[in-house]
C-alpha positions in Angstrom: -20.2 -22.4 -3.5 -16.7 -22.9 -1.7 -15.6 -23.2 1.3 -15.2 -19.6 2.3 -19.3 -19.0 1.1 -18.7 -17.3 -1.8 -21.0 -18.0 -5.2 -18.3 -18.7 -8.0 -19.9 -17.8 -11.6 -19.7 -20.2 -14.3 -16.9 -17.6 -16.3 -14.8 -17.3 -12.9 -14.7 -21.4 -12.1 -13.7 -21.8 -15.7 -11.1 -19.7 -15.4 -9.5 -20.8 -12.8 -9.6 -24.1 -14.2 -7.7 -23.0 -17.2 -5.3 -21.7 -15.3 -5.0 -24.7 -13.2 -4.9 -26.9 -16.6 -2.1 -24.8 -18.6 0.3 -23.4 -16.4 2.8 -21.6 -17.6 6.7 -22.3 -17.3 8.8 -19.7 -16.0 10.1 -17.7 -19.2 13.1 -15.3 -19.7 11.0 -12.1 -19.7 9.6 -13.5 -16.1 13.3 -14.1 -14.7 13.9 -9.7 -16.1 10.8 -9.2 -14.0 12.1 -10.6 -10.7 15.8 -9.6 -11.5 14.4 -6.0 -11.7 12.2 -6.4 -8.6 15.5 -7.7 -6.8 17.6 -5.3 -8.3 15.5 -2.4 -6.7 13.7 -0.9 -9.8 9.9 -0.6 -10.3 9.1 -2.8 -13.2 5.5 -4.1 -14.3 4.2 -7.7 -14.9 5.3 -9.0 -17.9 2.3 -11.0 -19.1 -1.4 -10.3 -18.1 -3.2 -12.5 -15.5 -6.3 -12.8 -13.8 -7.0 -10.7 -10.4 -7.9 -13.0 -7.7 -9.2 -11.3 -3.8 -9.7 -12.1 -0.8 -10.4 -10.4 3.0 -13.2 -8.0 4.1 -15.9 -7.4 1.2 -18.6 -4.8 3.2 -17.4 -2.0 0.8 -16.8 -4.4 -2.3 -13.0 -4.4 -2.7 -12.3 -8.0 -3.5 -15.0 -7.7 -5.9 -17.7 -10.4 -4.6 -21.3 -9.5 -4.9 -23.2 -9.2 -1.6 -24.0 -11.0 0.0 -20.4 -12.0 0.7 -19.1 -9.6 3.2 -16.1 -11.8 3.8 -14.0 -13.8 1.5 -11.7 -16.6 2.8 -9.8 -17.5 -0.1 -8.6 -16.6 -2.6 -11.0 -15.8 -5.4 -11.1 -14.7 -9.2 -12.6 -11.3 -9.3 -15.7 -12.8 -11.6 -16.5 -9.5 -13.9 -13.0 -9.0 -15.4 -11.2 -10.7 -18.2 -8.1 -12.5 -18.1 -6.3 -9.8 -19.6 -4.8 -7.4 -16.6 -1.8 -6.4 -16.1 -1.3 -4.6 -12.6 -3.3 -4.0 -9.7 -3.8 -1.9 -6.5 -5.4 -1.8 -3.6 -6.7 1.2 -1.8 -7.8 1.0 1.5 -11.5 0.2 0.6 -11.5 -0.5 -3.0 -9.3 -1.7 -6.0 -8.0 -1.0 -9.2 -6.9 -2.8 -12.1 -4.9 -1.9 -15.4 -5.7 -4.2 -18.6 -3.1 -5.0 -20.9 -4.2 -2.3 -23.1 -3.7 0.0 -20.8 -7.5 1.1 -19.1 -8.3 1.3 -15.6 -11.1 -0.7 -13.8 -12.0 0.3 -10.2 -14.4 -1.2 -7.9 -14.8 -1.1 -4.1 -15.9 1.7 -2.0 -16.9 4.7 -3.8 -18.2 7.4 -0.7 -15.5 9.8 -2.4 -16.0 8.7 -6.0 -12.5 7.1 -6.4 -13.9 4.7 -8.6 -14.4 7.1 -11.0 -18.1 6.8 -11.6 -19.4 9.2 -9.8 -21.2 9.7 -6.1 -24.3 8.5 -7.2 -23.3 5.3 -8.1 -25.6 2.5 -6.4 -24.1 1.1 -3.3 -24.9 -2.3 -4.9 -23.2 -1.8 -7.6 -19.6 -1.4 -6.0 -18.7 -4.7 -5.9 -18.8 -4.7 -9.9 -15.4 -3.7 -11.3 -16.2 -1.1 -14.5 -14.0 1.1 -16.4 -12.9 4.3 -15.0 -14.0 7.2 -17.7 -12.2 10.0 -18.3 -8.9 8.1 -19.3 -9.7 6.8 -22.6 -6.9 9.1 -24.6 -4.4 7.5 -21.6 -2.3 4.5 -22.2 -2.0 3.8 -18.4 0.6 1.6 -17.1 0.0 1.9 -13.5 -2.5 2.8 -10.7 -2.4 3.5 -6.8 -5.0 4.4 -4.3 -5.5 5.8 -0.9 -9.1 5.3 1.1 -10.5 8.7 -0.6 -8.1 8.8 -3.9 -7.2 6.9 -6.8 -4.6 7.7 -9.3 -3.3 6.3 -12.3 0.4 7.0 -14.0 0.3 7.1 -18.0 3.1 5.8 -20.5 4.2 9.3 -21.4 5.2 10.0 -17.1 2.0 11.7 -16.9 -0.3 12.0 -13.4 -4.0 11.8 -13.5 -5.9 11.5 -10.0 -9.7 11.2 -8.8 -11.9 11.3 -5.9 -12.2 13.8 -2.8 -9.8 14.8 -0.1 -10.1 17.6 2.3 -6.5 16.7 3.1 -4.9 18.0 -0.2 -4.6 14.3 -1.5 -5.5 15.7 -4.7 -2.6 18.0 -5.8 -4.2 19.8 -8.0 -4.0 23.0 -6.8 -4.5 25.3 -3.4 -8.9 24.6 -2.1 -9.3 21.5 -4.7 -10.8 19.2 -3.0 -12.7 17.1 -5.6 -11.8 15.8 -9.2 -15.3 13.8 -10.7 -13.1 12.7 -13.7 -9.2 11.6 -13.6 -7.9 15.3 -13.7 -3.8 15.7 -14.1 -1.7 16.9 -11.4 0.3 19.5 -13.8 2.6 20.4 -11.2 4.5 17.4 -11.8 3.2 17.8 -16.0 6.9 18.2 -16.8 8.0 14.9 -15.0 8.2 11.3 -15.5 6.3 10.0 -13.2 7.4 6.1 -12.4 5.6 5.9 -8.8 2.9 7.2 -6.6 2.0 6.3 -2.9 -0.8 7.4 -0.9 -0.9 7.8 3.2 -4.1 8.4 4.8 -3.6 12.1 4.1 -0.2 12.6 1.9 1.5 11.4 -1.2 4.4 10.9 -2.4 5.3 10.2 -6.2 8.6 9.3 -7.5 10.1 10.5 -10.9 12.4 8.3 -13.5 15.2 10.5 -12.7 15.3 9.9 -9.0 13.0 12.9 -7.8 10.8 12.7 -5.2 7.9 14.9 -4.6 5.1 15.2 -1.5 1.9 16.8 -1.3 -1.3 16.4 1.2 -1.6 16.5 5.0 1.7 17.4 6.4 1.5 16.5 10.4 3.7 14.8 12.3 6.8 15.2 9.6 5.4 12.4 7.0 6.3 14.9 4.4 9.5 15.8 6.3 10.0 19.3 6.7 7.6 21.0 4.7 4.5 22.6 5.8 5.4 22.0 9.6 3.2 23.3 12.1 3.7 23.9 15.7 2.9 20.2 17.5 -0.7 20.2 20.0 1.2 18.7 23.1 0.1 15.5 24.2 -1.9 15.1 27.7 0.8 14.7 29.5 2.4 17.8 28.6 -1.2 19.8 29.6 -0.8 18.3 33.0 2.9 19.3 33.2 2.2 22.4 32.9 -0.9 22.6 34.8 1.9 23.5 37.9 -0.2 21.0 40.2 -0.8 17.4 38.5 -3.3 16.8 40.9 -5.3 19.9 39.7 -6.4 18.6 36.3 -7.0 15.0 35.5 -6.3 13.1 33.0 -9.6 13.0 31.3 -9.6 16.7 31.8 -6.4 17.3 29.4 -7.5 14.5 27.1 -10.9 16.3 26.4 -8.8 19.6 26.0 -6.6 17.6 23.5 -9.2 16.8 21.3 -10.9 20.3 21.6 -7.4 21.6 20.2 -7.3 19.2 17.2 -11.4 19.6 16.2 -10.3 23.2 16.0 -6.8 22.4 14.6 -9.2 21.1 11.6 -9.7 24.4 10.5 -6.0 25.3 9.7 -4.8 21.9 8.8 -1.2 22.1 7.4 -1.5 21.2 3.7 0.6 21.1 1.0 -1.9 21.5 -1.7 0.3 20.7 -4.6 3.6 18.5 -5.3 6.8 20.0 -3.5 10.1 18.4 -3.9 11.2 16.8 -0.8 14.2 18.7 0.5 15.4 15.9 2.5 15.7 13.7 -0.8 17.3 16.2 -3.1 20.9 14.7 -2.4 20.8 11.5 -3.4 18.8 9.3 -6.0 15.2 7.6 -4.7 14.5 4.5 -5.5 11.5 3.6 -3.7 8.9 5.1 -1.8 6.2 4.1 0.4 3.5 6.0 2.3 1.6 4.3 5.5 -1.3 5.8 7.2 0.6 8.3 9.3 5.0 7.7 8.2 6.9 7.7 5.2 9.5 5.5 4.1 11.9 7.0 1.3 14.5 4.2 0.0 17.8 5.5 -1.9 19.7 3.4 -4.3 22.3 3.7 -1.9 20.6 1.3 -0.1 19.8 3.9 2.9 16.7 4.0 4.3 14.9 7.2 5.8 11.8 7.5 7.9 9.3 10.2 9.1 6.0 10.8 11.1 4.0 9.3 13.6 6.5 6.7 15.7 3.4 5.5 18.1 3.8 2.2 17.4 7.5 2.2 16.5 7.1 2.2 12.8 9.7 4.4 12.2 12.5 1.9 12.9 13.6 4.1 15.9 13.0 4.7 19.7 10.2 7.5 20.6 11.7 10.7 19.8 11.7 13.4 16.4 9.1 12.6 13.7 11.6 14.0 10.8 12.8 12.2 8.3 16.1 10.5 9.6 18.1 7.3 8.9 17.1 3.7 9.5 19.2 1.3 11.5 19.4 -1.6 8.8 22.2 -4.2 8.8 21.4 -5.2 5.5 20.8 -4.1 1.7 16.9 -3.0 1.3 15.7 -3.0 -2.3 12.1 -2.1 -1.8 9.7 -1.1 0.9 6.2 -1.2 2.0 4.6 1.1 5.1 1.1 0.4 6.6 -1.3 1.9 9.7 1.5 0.6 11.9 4.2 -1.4 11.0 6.8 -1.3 8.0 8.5 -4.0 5.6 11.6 -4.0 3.9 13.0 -6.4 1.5 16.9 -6.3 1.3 19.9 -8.6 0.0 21.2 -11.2 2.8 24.4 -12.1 2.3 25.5 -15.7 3.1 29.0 -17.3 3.5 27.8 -20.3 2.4 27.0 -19.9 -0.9 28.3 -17.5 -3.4 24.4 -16.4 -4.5 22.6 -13.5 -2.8 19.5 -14.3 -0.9 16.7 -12.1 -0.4 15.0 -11.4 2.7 12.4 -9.8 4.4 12.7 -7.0 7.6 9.6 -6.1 9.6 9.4 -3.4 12.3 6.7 -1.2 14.0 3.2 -2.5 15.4 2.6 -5.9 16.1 -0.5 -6.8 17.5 -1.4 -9.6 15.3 2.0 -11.1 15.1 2.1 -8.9 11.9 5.7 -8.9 11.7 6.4 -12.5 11.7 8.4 -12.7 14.1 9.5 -12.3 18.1 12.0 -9.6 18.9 12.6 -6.2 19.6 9.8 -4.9 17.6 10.8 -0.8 17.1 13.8 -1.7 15.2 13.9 -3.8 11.8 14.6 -7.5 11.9 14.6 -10.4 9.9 11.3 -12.7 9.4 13.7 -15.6 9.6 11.0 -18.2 8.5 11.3 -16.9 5.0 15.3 -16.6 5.0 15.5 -19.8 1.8 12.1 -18.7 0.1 13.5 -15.8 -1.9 10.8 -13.1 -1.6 10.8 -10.4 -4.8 7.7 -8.5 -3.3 6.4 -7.6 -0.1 3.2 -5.5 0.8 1.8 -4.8 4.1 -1.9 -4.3 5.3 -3.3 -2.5 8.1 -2.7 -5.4 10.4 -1.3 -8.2 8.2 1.7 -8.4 5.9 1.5 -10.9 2.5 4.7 -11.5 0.1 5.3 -13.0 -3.0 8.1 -15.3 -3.8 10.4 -15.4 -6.7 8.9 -19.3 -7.7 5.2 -17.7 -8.0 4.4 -18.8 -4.2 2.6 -16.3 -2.1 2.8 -16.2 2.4 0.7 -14.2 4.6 0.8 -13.5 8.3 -0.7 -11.6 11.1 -4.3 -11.2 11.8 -6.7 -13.6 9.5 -10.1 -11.6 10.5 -12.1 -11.2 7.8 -10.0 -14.1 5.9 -7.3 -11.5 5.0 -4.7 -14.3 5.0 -6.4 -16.1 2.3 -5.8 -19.6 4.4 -9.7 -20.4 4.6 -10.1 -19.1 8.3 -10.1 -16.1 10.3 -7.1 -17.2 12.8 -4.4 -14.9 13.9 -0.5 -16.3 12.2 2.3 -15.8 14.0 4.9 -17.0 11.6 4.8 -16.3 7.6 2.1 -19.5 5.8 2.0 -20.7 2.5 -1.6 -19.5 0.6 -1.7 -23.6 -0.5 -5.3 -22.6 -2.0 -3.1 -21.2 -4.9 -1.3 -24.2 -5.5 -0.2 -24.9 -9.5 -0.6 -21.6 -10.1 2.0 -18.6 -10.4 1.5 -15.4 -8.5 3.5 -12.1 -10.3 2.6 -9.5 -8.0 0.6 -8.6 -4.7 -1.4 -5.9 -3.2 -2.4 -5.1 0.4 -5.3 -2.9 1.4 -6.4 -2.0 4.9 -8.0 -5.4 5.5 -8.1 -7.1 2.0 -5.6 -8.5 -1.0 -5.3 -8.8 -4.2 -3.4 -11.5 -6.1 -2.6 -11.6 -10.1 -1.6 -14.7 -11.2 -0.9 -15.9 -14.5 
């Protein structure tokens, strides 16, 4: 048992020592991987690796068996090979992609994301198993939501599962549930090379630049299509009450939420993928999709965002939820949106050298210091800790952040409950810390969900 109370199996603590024992050196293909990453595109790990997790287990994500509702540090994933090649983390559960191309999922499964039905036995979530339905699909990469999973073939091609009232689906007006990985033909004619999930939307990017949205449209996280009329806030019902002192507070709150139940009813949905008008214009290079906002990156380097700006997440004072340009002083290359706060990693350009550091910008919520840093917090700004450590990829959780570094090195900051930092407590970080646990060996890419991580490392 370690320190963090989790059983390793005899397979997982022999693999990690192997991997301690023969570490790799960086090669060539590695060094195209990260100059790729830096250069803004959406490439995949070049060499399978093991799947390490860590954070809150209750629904099984980081794929511990109960009883180990937490997990502390990181931790091989004991029931899968050595042979994945990319993962992703939903909000409740995970996926993996093996080198050959199959999809694993484990985790929650309420909505059947995992692709093995409702009636699957609670205690058998934890176990990662291979999603059916996709055997005639060489997949090369996967996404999820809290309700959805999805997975992107070689050939472009779409394939989703799970159950979403919301339209999460896109697979057609009223389709609320796909049992098996079904494919989103309205995008059939498409290469597909990205897909992010919100709590409600999605968004999926195409090889030449497209960018199409689909799901729960509120608050402008789709931008401009499938607006509704807003339901004013409290305020506004005492406003125009005539008299504030003849309706409380409580009182317009409770009419509020009577508004929205019933708004239930008449969501505004876009039940299938719609190009985004305001990204027709230019060519999209990245795309992220937090719980409520969007963030759309253009190889121009401009940044736009849209939705909910409670927390500031938008990079912009309170004010219109469309999508509209992001004050950033530098040259973003990839971004990452979450319940409340937003990453960016962009090109800092120093006089002192003639080489291009990379950096990373945080903006939005930050309860648990999960931006890294003091400041003006509903604007971007730089985590300066992490100015010399080069970061390649960044991903942010629903109150943490975690990035990965161009040597193999991976930091995490903000709230540590339910070990989510991976640093062997449950303390709150201010500033960005080293995961030492993973010490000798070589990270190649990240994934945050709501309150766990997943790590593979060669």
């Amino acid at each position: 048992m370690n320190h963090a109370g989790v059983v390793f199996s005899s397979t997982a603590a022999q693999m990690l020592h192997l991997l301690r024992a023969r570490r790799p050196s960086v090669s060539c293909l590695r060094r195209r991987f990260f100059s790729a990453l830096a250069a803004g595109g959406t490439p995949h790990p070049p060499r399978s690796g093991v799947v390490f997790g860590f954070g809150d287990n209750s629904h099984g994500a980081v794929g511990q068996p109960a009883p180990a509702a937490d997990v502390y540090v990181p931790t091989p994933v004991p029931s899968l090979l050595p042979s994945v090649a990319s993962v992703a983390a939903g909000h409740y559960h995970s996926l993996a992609v093996s080198a050959a191309g199959e999809v694993w999922a484990w985790g929650r499964n309420d909505e059947g994301q995992l692709g093995r039905g409702l009636h699957a036995p609670r205690n058998t979530w934890s176990n990662p198993e291979q999603v059916r339905g996709l055997e005639n699909v060489q997949v090369r990469a996967v996404s999820a939501s809290g309700v959805v999973s999805a997975a992107i073939g070689c050939d472009g091609s779409l394939w989703v599962w799970g159950r979403s009232k919301r339209g999460q689906l896109g697979l057609g007006k009223d389709i609320v549930e796909a049992a098996v990985p079904s494919r989103v033909e309205a995008v059939a004619c498409h290469d597909v090379v990205k897909v992010s999930f919100g709590w409600g939307h999605a968004m999926t990017l195409t090889k030449d630049g497209g960018l199409f949205g689909w799901g729960y449209s509120e608050t402008g996280r789709l931008g401009e299509m499938g607006q509704s009329t807003q339901i004013p806030s409290p305020q506004e019902y005492i406003d125009k009450s005539g008299d504030k002192y003849s309706s409380s507070m409580l009182e317009a709150v409770e009419k509020m939420v009577a508004e929205k139940i019933q708004s239930e009813d008449n969501m505004p949905i876009i039940w299938e993928p719609s190009l985004v008008r305001e990204a027709t214009d230019l060519e999209v290079s990245d795309v992220s999709c937090g719980l409520d906002h969007s963030l759309i990156l253009f190889s121009n380097g401009t940044v736009l965002s849209g939705g909910d700006n409670t927390y500031g997440q938008l990079g912009r004072m309170s004010g219109l939820s469309k999508f509209l340009p992001v004050d950033i002083s530098y040259n973003p290359f990839s971004v990452s949106a979450s319940a409340g706060h937003s990453l960016a990693l962009c090109h800092v350009s120093t006089k002192s050298t003639a080489n291009v550091e990379t950096g990373v910008l945080s903006w939005g919520w930050n309860c648990s210091s999960q931006l890294g840093r003091p400041g003006q917090e509903d604007t971007p700004g730089l985590v300066d800790y992490l100015l010399s450590e080069n970061p390649v990829s960044a991903a942010a959780g629903r109150v943490h952040s975690i990035v990965l570094m161009s040597n193999g090195e991976v930091w995490a900051w903000g709230s540590g409950r339910n070990g989510r930092l991976g640093l062997g407590s449950s303390m709150d970080e201010a500033e960005p810390c080293l995961m030492d646990y993973l010490e000798g060996l070589d990270g190649i890419q990240v994934a945050a969900g709501m309150d766990h991580n997943l790590i593979l490392v060669e």
